[in-house]
Structure formats: C-alpha cells, structure tokens
gemmi code that builds the backbone of each chain (N, CA, C; Angstrom):
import gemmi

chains = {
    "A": [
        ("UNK", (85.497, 22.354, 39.106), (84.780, 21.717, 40.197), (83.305, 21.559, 39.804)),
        ("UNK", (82.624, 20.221, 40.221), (81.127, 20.512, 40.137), (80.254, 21.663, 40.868)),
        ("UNK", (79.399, 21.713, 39.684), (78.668, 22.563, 40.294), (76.964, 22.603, 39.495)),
        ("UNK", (76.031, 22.928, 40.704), (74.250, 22.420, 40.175), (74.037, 24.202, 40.491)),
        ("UNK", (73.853, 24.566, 39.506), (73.314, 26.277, 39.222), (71.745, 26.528, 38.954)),
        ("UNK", (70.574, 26.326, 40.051), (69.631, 26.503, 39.745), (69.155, 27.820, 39.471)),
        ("UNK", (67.776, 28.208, 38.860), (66.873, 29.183, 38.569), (66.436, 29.945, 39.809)),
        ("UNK", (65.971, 30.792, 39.319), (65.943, 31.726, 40.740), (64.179, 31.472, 41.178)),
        ("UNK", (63.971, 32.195, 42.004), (62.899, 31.635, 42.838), (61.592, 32.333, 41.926)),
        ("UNK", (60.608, 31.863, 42.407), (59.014, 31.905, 41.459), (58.140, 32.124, 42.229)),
        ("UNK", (57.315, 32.737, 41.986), (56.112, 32.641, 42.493), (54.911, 32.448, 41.374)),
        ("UNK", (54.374, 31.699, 41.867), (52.854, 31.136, 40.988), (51.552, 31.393, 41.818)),
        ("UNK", (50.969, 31.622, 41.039), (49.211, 30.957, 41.256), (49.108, 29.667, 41.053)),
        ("UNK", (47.921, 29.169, 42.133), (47.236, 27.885, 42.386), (46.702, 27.672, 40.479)),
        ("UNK", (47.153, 26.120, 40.803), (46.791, 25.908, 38.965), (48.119, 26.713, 37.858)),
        ("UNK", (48.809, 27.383, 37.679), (49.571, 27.686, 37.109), (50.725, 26.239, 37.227)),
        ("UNK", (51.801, 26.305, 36.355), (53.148, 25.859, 36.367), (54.090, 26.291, 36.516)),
        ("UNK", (55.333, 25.121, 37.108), (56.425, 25.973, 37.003), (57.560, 25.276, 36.532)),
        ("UNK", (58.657, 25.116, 35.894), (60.078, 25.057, 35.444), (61.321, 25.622, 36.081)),
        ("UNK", (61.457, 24.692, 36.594), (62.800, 25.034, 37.536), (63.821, 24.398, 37.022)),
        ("UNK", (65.058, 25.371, 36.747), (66.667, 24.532, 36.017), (67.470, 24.558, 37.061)),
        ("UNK", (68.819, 23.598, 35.845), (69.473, 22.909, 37.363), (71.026, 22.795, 35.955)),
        ("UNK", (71.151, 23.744, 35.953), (72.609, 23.971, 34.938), (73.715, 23.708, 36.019)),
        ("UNK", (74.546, 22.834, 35.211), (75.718, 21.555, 35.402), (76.973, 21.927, 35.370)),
        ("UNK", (78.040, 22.120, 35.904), (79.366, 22.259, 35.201), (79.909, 21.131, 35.904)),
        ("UNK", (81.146, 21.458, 34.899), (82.587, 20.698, 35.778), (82.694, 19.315, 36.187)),
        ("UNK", (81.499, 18.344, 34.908), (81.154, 17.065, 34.966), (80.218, 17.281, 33.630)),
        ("UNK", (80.124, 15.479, 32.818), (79.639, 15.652, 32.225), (78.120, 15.227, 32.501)),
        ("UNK", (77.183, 16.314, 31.982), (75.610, 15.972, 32.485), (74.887, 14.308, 32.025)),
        ("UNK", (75.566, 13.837, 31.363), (75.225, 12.756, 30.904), (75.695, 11.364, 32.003)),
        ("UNK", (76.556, 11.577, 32.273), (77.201, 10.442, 33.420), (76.302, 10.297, 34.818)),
        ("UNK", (75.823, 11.451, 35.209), (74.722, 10.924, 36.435), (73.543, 10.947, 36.315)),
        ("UNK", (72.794, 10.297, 37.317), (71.550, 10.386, 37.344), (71.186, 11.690, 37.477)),
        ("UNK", (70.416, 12.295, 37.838), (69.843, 14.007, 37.797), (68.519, 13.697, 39.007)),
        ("UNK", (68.776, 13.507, 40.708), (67.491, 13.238, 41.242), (66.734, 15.059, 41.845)),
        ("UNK", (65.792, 15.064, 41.873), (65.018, 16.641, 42.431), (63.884, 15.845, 43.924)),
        ("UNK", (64.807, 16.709, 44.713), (63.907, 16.719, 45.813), (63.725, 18.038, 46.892)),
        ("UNK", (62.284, 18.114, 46.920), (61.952, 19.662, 47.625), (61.492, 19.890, 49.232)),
        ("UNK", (61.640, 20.684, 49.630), (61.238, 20.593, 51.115), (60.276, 21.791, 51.590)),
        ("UNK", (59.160, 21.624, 52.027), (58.743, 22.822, 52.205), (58.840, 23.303, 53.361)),
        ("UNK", (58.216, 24.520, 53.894), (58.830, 25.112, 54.786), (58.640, 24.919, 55.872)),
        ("UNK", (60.171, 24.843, 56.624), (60.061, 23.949, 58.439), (59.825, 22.425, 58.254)),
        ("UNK", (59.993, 22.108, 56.939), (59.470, 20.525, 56.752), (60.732, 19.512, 56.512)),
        ("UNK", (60.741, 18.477, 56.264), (61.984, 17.545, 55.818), (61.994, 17.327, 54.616)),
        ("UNK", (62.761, 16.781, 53.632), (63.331, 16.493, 52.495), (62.369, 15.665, 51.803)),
        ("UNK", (61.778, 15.191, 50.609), (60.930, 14.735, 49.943), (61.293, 14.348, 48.429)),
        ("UNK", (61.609, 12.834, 48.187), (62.234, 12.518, 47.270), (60.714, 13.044, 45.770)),
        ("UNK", (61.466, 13.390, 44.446), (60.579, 14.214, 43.715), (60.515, 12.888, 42.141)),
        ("UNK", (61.772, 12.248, 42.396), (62.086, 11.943, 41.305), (63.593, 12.055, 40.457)),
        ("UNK", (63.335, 11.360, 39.032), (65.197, 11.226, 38.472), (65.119, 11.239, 37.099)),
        ("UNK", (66.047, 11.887, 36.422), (65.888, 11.370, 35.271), (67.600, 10.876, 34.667)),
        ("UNK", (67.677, 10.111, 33.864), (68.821, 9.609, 33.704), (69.001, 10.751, 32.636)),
        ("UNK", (70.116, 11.658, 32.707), (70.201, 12.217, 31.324), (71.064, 12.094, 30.405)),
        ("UNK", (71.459, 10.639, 30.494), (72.060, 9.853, 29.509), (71.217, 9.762, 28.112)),
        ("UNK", (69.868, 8.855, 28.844), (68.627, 8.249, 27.783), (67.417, 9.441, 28.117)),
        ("UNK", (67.316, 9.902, 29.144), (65.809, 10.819, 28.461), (64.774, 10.024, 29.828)),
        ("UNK", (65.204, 8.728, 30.491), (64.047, 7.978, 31.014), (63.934, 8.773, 32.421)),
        ("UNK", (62.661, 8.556, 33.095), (62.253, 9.310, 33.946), (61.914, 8.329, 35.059)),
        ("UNK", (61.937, 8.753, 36.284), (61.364, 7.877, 37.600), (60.344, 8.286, 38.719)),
        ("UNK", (58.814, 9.109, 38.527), (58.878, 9.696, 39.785), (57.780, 9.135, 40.546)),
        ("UNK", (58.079, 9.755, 41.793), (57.411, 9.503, 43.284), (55.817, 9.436, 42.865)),
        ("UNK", (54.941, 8.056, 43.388), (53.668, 7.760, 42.740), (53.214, 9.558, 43.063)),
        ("UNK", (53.178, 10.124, 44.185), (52.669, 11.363, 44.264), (52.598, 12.288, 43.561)),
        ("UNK", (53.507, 12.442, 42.027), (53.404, 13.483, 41.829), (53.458, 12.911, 40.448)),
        ("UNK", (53.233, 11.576, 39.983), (52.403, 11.012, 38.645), (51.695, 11.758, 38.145)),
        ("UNK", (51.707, 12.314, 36.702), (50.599, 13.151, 35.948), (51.170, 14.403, 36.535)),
        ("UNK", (51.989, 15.081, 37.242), (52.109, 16.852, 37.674), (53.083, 16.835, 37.020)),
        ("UNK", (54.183, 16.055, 37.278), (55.846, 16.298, 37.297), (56.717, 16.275, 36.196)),
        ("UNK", (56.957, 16.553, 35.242), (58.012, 16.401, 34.288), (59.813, 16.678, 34.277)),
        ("UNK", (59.978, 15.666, 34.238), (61.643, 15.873, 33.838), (62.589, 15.717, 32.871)),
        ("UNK", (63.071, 16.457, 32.571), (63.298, 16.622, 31.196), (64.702, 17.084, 31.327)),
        ("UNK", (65.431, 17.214, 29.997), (66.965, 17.406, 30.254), (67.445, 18.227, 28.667)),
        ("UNK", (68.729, 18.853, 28.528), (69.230, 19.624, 27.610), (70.709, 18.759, 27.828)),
        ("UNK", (70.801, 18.535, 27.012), (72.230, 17.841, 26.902), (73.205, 19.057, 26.415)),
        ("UNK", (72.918, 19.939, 25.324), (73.511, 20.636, 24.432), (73.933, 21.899, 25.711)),
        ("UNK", (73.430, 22.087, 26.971), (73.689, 23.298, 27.660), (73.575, 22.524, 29.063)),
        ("UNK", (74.386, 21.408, 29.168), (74.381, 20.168, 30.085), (73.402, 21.201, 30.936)),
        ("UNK", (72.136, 21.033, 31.537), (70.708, 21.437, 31.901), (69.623, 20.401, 32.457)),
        ("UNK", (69.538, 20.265, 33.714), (68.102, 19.394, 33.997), (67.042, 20.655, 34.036)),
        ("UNK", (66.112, 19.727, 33.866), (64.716, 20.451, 34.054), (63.581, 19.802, 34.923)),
        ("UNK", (63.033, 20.397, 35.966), (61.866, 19.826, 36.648), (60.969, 21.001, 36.514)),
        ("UNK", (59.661, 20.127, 35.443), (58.404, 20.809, 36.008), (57.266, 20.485, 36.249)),
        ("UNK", (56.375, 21.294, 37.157), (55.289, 20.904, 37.920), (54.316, 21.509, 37.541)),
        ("UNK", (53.071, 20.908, 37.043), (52.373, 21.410, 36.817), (51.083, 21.730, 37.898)),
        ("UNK", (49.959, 22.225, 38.047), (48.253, 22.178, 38.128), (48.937, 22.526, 39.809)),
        ("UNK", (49.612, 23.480, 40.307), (49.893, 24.143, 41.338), (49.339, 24.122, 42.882)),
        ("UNK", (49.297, 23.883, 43.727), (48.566, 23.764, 44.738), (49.135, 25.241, 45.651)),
        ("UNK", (48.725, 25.501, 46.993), (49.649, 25.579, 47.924), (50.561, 24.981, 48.423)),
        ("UNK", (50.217, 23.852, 48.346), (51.141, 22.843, 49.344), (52.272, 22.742, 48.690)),
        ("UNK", (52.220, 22.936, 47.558), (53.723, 22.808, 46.877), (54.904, 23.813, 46.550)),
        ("UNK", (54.520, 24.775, 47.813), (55.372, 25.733, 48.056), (56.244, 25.338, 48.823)),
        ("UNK", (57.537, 25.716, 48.324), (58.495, 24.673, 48.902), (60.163, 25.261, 48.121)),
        ("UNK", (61.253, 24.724, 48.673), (62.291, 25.103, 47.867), (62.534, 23.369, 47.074)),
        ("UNK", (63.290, 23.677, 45.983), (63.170, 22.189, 44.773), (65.058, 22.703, 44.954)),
        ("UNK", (65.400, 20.858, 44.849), (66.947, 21.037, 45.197), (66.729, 20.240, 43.500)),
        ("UNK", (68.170, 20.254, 42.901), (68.541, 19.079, 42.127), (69.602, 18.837, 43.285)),
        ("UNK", (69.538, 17.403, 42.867), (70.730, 16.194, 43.537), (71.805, 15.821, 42.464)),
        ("UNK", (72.276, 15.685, 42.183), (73.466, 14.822, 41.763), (73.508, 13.182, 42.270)),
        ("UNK", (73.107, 12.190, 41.693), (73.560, 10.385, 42.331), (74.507, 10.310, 41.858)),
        ("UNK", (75.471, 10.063, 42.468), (76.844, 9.102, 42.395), (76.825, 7.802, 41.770)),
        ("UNK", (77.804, 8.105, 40.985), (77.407, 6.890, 39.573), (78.105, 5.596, 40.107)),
        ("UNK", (77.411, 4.714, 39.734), (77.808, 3.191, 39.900), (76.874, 3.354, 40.577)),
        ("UNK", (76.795, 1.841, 42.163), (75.689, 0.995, 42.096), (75.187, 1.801, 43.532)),
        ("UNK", (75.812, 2.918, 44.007), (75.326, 3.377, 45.332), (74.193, 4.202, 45.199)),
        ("UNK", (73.596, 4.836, 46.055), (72.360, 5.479, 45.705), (72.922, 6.965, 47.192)),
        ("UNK", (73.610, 7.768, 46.590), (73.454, 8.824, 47.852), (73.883, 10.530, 46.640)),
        ("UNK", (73.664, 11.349, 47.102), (73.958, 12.752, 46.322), (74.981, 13.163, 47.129)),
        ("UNK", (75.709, 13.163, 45.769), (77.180, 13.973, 46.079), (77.164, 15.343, 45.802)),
        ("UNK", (76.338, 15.945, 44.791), (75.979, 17.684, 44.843), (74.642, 17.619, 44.502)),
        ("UNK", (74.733, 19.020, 45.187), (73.468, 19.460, 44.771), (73.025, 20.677, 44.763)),
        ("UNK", (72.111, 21.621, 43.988), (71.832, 22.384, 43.851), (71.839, 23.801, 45.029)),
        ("UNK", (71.576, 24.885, 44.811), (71.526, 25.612, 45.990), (69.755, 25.951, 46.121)),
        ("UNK", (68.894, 25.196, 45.718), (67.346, 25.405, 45.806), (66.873, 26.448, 45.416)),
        ("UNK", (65.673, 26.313, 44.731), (64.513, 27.080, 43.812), (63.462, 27.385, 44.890)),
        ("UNK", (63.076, 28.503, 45.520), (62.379, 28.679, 46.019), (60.890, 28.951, 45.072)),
        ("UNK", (59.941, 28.009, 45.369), (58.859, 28.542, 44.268), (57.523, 28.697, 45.427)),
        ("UNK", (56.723, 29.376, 45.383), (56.041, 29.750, 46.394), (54.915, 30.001, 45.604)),
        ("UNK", (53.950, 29.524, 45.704), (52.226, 29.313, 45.100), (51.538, 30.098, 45.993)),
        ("UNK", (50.530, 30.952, 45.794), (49.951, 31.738, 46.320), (49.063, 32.683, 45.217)),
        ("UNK", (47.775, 32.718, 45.465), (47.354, 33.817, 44.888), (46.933, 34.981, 45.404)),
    ],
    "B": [
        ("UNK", (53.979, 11.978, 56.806), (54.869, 10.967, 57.628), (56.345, 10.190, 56.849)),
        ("UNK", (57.064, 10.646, 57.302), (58.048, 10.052, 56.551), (58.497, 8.429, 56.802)),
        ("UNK", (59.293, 8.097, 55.482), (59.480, 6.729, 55.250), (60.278, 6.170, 56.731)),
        ("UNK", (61.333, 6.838, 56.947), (62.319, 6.290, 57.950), (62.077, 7.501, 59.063)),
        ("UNK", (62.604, 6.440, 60.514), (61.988, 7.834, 61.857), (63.229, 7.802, 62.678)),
        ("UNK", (63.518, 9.514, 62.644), (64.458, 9.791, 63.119), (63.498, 10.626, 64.810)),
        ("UNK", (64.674, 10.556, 65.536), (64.095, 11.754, 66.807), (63.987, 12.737, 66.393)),
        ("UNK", (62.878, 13.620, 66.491), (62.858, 15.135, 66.574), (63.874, 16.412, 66.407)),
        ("UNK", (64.592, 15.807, 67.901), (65.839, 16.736, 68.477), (66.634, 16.309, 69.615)),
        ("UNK", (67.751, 16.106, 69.112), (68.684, 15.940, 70.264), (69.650, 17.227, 70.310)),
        ("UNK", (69.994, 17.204, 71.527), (71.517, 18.291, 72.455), (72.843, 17.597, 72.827)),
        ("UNK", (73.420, 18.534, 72.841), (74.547, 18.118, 73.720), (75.783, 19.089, 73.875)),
        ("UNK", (76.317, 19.084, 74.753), (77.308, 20.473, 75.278), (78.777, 19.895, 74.378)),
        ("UNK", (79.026, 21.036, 74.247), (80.797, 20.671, 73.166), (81.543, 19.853, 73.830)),
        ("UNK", (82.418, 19.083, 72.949), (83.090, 17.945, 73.354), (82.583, 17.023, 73.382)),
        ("UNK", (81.004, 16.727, 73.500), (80.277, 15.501, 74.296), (80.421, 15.095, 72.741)),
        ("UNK", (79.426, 13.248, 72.743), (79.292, 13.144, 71.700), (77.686, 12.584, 71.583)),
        ("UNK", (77.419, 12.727, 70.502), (75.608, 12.347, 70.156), (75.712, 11.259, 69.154)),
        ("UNK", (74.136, 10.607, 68.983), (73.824, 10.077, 68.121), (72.499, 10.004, 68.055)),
        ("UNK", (72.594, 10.172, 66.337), (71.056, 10.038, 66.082), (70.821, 8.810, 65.094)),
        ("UNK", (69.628, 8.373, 65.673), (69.128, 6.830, 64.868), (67.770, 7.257, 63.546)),
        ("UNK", (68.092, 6.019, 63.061), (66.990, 6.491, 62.049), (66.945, 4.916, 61.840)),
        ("UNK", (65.383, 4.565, 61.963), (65.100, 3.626, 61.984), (63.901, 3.475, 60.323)),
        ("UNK", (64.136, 2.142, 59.867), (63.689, 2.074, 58.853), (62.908, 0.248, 58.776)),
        ("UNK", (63.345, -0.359, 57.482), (62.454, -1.502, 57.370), (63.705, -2.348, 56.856)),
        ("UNK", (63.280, -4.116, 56.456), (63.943, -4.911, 55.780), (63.906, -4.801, 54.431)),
        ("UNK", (63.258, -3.863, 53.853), (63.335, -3.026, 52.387), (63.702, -2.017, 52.225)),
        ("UNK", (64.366, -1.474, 53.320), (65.309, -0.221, 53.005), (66.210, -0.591, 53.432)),
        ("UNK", (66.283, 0.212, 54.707), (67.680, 0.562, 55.845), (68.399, -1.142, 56.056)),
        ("UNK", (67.717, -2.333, 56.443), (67.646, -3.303, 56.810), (68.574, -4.287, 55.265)),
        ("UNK", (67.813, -4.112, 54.081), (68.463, -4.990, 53.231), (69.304, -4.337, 52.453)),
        ("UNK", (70.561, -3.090, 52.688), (70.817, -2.363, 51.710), (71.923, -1.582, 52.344)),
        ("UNK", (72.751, -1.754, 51.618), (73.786, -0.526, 52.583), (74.245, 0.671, 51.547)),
        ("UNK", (72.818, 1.080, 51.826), (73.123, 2.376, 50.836), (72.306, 3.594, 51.969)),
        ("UNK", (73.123, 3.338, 52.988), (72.424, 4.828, 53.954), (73.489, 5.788, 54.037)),
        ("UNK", (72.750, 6.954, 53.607), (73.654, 8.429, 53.619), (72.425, 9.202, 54.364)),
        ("UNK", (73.859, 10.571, 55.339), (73.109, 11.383, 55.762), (73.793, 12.295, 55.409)),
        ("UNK", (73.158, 13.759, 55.579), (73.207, 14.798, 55.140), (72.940, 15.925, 56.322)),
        ("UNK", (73.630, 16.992, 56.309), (73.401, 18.164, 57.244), (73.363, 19.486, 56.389)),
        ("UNK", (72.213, 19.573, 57.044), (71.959, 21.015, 56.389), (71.570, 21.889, 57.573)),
        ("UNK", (72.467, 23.364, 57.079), (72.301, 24.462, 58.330), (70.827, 25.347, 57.426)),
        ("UNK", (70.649, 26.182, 58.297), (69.340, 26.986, 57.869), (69.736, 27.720, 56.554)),
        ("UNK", (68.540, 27.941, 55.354), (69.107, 28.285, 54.189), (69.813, 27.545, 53.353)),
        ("UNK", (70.070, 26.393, 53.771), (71.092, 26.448, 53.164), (70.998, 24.885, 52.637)),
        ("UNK", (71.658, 24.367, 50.853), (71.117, 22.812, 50.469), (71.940, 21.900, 51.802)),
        ("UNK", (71.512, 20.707, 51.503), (72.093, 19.578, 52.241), (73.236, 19.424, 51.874)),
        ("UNK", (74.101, 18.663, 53.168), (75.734, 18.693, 52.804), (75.623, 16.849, 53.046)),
        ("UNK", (76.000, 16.388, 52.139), (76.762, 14.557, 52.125), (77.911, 14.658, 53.522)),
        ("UNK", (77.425, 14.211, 54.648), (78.046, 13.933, 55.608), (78.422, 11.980, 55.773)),
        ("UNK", (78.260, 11.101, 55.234), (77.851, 9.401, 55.549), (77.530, 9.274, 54.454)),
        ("UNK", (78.492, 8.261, 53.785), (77.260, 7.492, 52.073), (77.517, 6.486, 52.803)),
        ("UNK", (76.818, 4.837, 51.679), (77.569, 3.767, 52.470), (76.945, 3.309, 53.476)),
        ("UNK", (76.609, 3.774, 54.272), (76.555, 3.252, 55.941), (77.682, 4.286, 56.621)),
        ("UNK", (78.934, 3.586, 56.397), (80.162, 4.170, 56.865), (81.325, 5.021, 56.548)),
        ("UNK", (80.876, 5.483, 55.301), (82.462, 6.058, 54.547), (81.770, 7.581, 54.470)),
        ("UNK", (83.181, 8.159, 54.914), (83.046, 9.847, 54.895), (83.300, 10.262, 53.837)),
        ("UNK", (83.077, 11.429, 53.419), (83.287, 12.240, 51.651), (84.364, 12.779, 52.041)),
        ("UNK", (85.558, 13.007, 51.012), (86.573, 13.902, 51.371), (86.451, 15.189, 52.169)),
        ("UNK", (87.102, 15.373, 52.905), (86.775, 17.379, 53.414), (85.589, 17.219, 54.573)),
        ("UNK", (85.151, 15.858, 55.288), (83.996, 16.064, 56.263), (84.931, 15.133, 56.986)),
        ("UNK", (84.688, 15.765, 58.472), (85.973, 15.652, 59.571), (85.630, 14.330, 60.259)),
        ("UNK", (86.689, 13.466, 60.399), (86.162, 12.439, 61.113), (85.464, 12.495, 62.295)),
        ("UNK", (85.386, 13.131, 63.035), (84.218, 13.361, 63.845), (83.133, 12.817, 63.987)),
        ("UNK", (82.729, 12.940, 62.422), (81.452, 12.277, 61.939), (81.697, 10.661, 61.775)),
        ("UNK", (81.019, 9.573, 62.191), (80.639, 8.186, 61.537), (79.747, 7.608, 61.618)),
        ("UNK", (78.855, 6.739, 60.745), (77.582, 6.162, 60.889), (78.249, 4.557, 60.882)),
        ("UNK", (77.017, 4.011, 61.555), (76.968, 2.406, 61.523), (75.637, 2.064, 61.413)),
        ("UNK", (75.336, 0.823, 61.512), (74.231, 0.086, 61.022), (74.111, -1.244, 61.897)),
        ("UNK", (72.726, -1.726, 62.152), (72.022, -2.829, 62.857), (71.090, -3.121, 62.637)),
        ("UNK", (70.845, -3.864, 61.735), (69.358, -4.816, 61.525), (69.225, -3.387, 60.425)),
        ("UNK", (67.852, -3.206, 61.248), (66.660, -1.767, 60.158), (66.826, -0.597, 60.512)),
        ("UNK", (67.903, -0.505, 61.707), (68.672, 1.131, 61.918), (69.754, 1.158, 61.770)),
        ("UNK", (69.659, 2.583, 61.033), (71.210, 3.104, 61.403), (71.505, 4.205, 62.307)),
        ("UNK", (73.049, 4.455, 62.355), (73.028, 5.766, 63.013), (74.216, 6.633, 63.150)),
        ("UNK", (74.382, 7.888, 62.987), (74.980, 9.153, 63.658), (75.647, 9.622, 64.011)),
        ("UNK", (76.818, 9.103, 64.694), (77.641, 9.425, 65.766), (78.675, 10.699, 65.226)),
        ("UNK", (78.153, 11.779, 66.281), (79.013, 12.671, 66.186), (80.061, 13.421, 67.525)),
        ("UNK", (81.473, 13.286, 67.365), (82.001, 13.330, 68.574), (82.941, 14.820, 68.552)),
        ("UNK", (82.958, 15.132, 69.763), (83.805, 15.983, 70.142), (82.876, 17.461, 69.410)),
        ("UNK", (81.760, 17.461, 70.117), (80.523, 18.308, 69.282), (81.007, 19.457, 69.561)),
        ("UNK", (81.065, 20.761, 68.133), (81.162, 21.924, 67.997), (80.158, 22.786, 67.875)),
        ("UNK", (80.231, 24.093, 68.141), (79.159, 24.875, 67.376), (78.576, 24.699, 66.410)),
        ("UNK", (79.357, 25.010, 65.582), (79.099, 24.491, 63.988), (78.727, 23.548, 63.738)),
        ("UNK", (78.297, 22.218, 64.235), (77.346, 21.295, 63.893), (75.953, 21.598, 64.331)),
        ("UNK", (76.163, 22.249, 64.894), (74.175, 22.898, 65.275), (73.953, 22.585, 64.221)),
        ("UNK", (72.768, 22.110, 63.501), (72.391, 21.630, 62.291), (71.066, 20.654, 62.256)),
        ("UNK", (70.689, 20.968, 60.930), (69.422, 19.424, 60.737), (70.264, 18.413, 60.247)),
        ("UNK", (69.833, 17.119, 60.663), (70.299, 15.770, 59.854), (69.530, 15.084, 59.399)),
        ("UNK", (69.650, 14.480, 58.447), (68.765, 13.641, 57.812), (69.282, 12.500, 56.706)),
        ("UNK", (68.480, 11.291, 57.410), (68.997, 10.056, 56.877), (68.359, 9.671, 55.295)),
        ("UNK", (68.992, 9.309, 54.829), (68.002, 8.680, 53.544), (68.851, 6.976, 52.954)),
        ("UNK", (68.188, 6.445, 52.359), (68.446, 4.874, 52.014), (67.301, 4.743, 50.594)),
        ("UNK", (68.236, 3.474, 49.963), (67.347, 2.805, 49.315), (66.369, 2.566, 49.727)),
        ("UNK", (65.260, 2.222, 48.781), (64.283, 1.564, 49.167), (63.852, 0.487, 47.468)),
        ("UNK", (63.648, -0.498, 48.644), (63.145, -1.746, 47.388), (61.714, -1.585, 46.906)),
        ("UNK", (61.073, -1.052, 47.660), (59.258, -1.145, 47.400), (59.065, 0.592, 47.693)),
        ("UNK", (58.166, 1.019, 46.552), (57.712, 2.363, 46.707), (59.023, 3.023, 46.035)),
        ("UNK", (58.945, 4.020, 46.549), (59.843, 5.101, 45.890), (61.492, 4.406, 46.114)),
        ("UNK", (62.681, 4.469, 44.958), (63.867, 4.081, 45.304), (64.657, 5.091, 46.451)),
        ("UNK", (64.149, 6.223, 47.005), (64.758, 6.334, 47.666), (63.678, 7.029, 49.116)),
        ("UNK", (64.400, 7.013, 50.246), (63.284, 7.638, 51.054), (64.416, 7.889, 51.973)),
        ("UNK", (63.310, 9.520, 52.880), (64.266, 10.261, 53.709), (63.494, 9.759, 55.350)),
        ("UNK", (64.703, 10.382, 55.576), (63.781, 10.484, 57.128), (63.564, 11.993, 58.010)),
        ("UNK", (62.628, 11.873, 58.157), (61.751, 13.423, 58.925), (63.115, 14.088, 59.337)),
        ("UNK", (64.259, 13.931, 59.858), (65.043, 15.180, 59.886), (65.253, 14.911, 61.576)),
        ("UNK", (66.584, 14.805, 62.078), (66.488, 15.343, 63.567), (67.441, 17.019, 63.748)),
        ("UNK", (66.995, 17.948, 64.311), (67.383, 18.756, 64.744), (68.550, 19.009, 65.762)),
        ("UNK", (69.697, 19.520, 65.561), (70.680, 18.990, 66.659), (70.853, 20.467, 67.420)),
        ("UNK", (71.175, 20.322, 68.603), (71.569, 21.603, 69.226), (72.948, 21.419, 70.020)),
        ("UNK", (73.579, 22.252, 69.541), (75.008, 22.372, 70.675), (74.380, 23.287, 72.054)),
        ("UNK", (74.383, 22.996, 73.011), (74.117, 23.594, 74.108), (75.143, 25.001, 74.749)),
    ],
}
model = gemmi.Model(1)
for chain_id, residues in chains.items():
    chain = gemmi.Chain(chain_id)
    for i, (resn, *xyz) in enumerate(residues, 1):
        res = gemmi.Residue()
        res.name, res.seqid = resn, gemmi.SeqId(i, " ")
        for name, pos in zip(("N", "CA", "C"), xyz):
            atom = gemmi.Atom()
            atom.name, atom.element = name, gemmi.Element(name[0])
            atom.pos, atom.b_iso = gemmi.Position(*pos), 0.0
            res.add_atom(atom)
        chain.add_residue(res)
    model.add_chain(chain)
structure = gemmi.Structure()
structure.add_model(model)
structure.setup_entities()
C-alpha cells in the first residue's frame, strides 16, 4: 500500500534551517509529482510547492522563492523540503502530498506532518 | 487571506444534511474541474474526500458529494454523523499565481 513516512518534528532558531523527509513506499517515487504544503497552527492549508521526481524540476509558491528547496533521492525513493533563513511564522506542521498522475491536480496521499517549530 | 472563501463554520444535528461552498474565480474554481476537498480531524493529515468536482475515492461513503456552478463549488454532506465533526477544505487549480490554491477551511460541527 502507499505510504508518505515523514521526519520527525524540529525545532529551530530564527535564521537557522530545516530539512524535512517524506520517504515513499508501495509506488514508484518517480511516477508522481511530490507537492509540500504546511499549515500553521489553528490556520488552513498553504500550498509550498512540487517537485517532479521524475526530472529533478521544481515549482514553488512566489512566497517562499529564494527560502525553499526541493529536492529528491530516487535511490531511497525520498522527497526532500528545505527551508531556509527561519522566521517564527514558519512554525507550522509541513505535509508531503502525493498528485495523482495524469492531467488532474488533487492529493491522493499524504504524509502524516513534520511538526517544525522556530523559536529561540 | 486565502485564495478561495469558504464559511468559517457550519452545524447541523445527525441525519440532517449540510453544505459547504467555496467560492473562487474564472481562473480557478470557474475554468477547471479540478476541485477536491479534503477533511481533516484534529492532529491529524488531510483525508481526499471529492477530486474532480464530483467523484469519490474508494472507501469514502457516499454520503459525501460535491458539485459545481460558475466560480463555486460545493459540499454536500448527508445523513450527518459524529464522525464527520471535522475541518474541510477546498482546493482547485489555479491558472494565474500559484497552480494550486486552498481555501481558509470551514469547520463543521455535529450538534
């Protein structure tokens, strides 16, 4: 069965980074898109971005241009989202999504969330 | 402020049935039938309740169905249980800005 196995939760300092994984089974990591979206707390859902981890190419939300990296491990089917230059505000739990391949755009799995919590 | 606007919070006593709208633009919700919603209980990730507009995921009870009009869609959930106490939240394509956008979330309460 599929399944999105994220990293366990973090805490950072303001200005620090963080790397949050999103290990894959029971599908191959290459066939979907890979989207990450986080919610912070008492808040609603917030699209983060995608990376195809077919090719390596990346898509994200103008907001988080220059912070955000996504990146992928094919060899340990593995997404990766990370954020850099830390705020508060970006305390929040980070889901991976799963997109449903072909031409629809909705997540069929997804992660059980990375709680990462910024604070110094 | 989110892309698409859902109500806050709606109720309703078991059995009854609800709906929640989520209203959007002619570059999302409006030119695209790619609206899915999702329920998520506290703690806990979002569950694919609606892709499509209208088609249910295997294993989510008909109970649940969404439809669509113009730049909204919406919700309909019947014969309401406990267990749907829950957040919902719509999301769609989007042609301009980010490809996808959510909407603020409505809160449901079984009474």
């Amino acid at each position: 069965q599929v399944q999105l196995e994220q990293s366990g939760a973090e805490v950072k300092k303001p200005g620090a980074s963080v790397k949050v994984s999103c290990k894959t089974s029971g599908y191959s990591l290459t066939g979907h898109y890979m989207h990450w979206v986080r919610q912070a707390p008492g808040q609603g859902l917030e699209w983060m971005g995608w990376i195809n981890p077919n090719s390596g190419v990346t898509d994200y939300a103008q907001k988080f241009q220059g912070r955000v990296t996504m990146t992928r491990d094919t060899s340990i089917s593995t997404a990766y989202m990370e954020l850099n230059r830390l705020r508060s505000d970006d305390t929040a739990v980070y889901y991976c999504a799963r997109r449903v391949s072909g031409n629809s755009w909705y997540f069929d799995y997804w992660g059980q969330g990375t709680l990462v919590t910024v604070s110094s | 402020q989110s892309a698409l606007t859902q109500p806050a919070s709606v109720s309703g006593s078991p059995g009854q049935s609800i709906t929640i709208s989520c209203t959007g633009t002619s570059s999302d919700i409006g030119g695209y039938n790619y609206v899915s919603w999702y329920q998520q209980h506290p703690g806990k990730a979002p569950k694919l309740m609606i892709y499509d507009v209208t088609n249910r995921p295997s294993g989510v009870s008909s109970r649940f169905s969404g439809s669509k009009s113009g730049n909204t869609a919406s919700l309909t959930i019947s014969g309401l249980q406990a267990e749907d106490e829950a957040d919902y939240y719509c999301t769609s394509y989007a042609s301009s800005g980010t490809p996808v956008v959510f909407g603020g979330g409505t809160k449901l309460t079984v009474l």
